[in-house]
C-alpha positions, 0 to 999 in steps of 0.5 A: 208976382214978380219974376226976378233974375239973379244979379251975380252968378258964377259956376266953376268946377267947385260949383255955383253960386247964385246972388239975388238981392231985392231989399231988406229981408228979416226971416228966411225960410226952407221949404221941402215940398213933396210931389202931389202937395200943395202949399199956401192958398193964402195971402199977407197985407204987409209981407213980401216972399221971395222965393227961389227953387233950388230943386223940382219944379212946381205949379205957381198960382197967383190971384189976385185983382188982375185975374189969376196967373198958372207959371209952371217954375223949376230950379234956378227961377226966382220970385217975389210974392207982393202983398195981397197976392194970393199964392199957391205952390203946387209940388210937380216934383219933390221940391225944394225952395227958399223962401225969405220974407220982408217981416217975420212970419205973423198969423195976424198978417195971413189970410186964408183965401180958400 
């Protein structure tokens, strides 16, 4: 997992707008993740998934062959999930995150790692 910053972000009285460009992403996602509930526990071979919390906070579990990682992340943080790193959002708070990944969603390229 790759912890990114935003490249461009600018606040004034009508509100903010955050830029955070890594790549070539082909399926965007929303992810509306109650307290107390678990998303992932899986892995892809191909896919990347940025992920960035527009609101909440979650418990973000990575495993994979360096050990296993815990980050505790809430609005604004930003992500990259690199392929074969097993991924687990845990909702701390009523949660919501977007998520855009670098191939369209396949379940032949998840792997469920629980």
């Amino acid at each position: 997992m790759q912890r990114l910053k935003a490249e461009y972000q600018r606040k004034e009285d009508r509100g903010t707008l955050t830029q955070v460009n890594t790549g070539e992403w082909k399926q965007l996602n929303i992810l509306e993740i109650k307290k107390g509930n678990t998303f992932g526990g899986h892995y892809h071979k191909e896919k990347e998934e940025l992920f960035y919390i527009v609101f909440g906070k979650v418990e973000f579990i990575i495993e994979n062959e360096q050990g296993t990682f815990t980050e505790s992340l809430g609005k604004g943080d930003c992500f990259l999930v690199e392929p074969y790193d097993t991924h687990t959002i845990c909702a701390l708070q009523d949660t919501i995150i977007v998520e855009v990944l670098s191939h369209p969603y396949s379940k032949e390229d998840t792997y469920e790692n629980l």
